[in-house]
Steps between C-alpha positions, in 0.01 A plus 500: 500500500302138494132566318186330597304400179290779450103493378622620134155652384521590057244513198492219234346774216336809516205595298401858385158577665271855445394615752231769525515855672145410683599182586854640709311734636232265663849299635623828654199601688447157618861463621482844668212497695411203738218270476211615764372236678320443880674586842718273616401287780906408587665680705762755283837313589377238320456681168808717584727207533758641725597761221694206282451478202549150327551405142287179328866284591512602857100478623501136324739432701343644812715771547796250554769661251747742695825255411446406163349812352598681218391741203202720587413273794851599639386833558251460748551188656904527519700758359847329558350247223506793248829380423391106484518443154603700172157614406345829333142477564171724425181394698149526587207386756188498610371409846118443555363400833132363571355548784741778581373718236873620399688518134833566433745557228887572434714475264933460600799538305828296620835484363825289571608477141594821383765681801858372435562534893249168527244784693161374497160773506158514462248760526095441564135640528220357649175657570232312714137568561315309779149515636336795287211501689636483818792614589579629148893415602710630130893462518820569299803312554831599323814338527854461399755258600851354434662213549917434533651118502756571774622166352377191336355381816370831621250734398452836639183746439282793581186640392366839551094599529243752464148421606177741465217351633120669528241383697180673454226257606479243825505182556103303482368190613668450820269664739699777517418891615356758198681626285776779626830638470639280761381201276523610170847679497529890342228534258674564155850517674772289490512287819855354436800705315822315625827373358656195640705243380572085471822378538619165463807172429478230391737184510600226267743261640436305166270565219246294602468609849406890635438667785358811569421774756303857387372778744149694335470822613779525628438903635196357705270747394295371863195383295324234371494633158817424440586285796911399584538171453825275463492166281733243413441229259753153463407292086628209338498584111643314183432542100144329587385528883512776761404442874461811714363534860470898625449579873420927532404693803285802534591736746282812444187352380323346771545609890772213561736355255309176239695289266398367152646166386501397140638233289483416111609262243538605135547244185581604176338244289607420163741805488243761447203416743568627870250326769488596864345464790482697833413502879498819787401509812421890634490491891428834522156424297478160626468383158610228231577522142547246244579627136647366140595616144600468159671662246667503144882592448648510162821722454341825446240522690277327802138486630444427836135455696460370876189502734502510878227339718515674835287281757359541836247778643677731245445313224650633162585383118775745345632458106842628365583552159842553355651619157858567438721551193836370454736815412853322487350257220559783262865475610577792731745401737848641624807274465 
């Protein structure tokens, strides 16, 4: 099947660094145990972000990457784009939100290189933790998808997902009622336990062109924790440029159906240097976003960082970071 030019991410050396038993632990606690910080003022959708969770690639792009995804992105913004591009990827991020008062990290595992059949997979975790003194909102997300290329020009996939999400506090700052059950969710229980799944295709007519539809959700779980939505997304990519615009609509969040609309343009400068730039528009919080990034690609292994600036009443700065190692540069692949 054609290939878009993928972001080929690899190490020019490695150096052999001691590391100490204190000093891991230190990283451990820190990474397991979220940073405590003051109530948030904004109202919990914000923070939440409509239960998607988006790579360093995708937000820099303001969300705008449903047709020309791939790799770990793939897996949650598209899982027909699984089987994209001949990749075997191991990755990690981290998600930190100001204003919000919510961290979050993951790490993914895709694969198209390895099945003979030209099946595409990937498996994830996430864990998010928003607001710890207010609504003290902690979640789990699991997933595993696949992806099948039906034929050159079309793609084919589905991912299932678990999601365990506690809520022990409530939300502050927004003149609302005491604290209470009805606000604050079951006290050390899990408020959400539910499997659903994404499904979605995607179309190449030729290399350089794709479109895309994906349902989220697709079991409509009837909340706004993980809300049904149904996006498509139509990009213009080469060796060098991609072009995307992405037009989504929420159906279970908000007491009548909102769209989002978001576009993004990605350069890969100098064949290692990715720069993009991003713009949404969320009806159903009346707000706009602009966003950009930058990363570093070499073949076996990439570093990608973005920042979002959400503006308006709800006004919001979110970074991404992204790490991933290049697992076909060692040479697995299946002829």
């Amino acid at each position: 099947m054609p290939k878009r030019a993928k972001l080929v991410y690899g190490r020019p050396g490695l150096r052999n660094t001691r590391v100490s038993a204190s000093t891991l632990c230190v990283a451990a606690l820190c990474a397991a145990r979220p940073l405590l910080a003051e109530p948030s003022e904004l109202p919990p959708e914000v923070g939440y972000g409509y239960a998607h969770l988006e790579s360093a690639r995708t937000a820099a792009m303001g969300g705008a990457l449903r047709a020309f995804s791939n790799s770990v992105e793939a897996l949650q913004d598209n899982p027909a784009n699984l089987a994209a591009t001949r990749v075997y990827h191991m990755g990690a991020l981290a998600q930190f939100w100001s204003g919000a008062s919510r961290q979050s990290y993951g790490a993914s595992i895709v694969d198209s290189v390895v099945s003979r059949s030209r099946m595409a997979g990937g498996i994830s975790g996430h864990w998010l933790f928003q607001d710890p003194d207010g609504i003290e909102r902690r979640a789990m997300d699991l997933r595993v998808g696949l992806g099948f290329p039906l034929s050159d020009k079309f793609l084919v996939g589905a991912s299932a997902r678990y999601l365990d999400l506690r809520q022990d506090g409530f939300p502050r700052g927004l003149d609302l009622l005491p604290p209470s059950l009805a606000s604050g969710g079951l006290r050390r229980k899990s408020v959400v336990q539910d499997i659903t799944f994404d499904a979605g295709i995607s179309v190449r007519p030729v290399p350089s062109v794709a479109v895309s539809l994906v349902g989220y959700n697709l079991t409509d779980p009837g909340h706004g924790l993980l809300p049904l939505q149904l996006g498509g997304g139509l990009g213009y990519g080469n060796q060098q440029l991609t072009i995307e615009a992405d037009l989504v609509g929420d159906f279970t969040t908000y007491e009548t159906t909102k769209l989002r609309g978001m576009g993004g343009l990605e350069f890969l400068a100098g064949g290692q240097y990715p720069l993009r730039v991003g713009y949404r528009y969320d009806e159903g919080q009346q707000s706009h976003a602009i966003s950009g990034g930058l990363g570093y690609v070499s073949r076996e292994f990439s570093f990608d960082m973005a920042i979002r600036r959400i503006l308006g009443e709800n006004a919001a700065t979110v970074f991404f970071f992204g790490l991933r190692y290049h697992v076909e540069s060692l040479g697995i692949a299946a002829e």
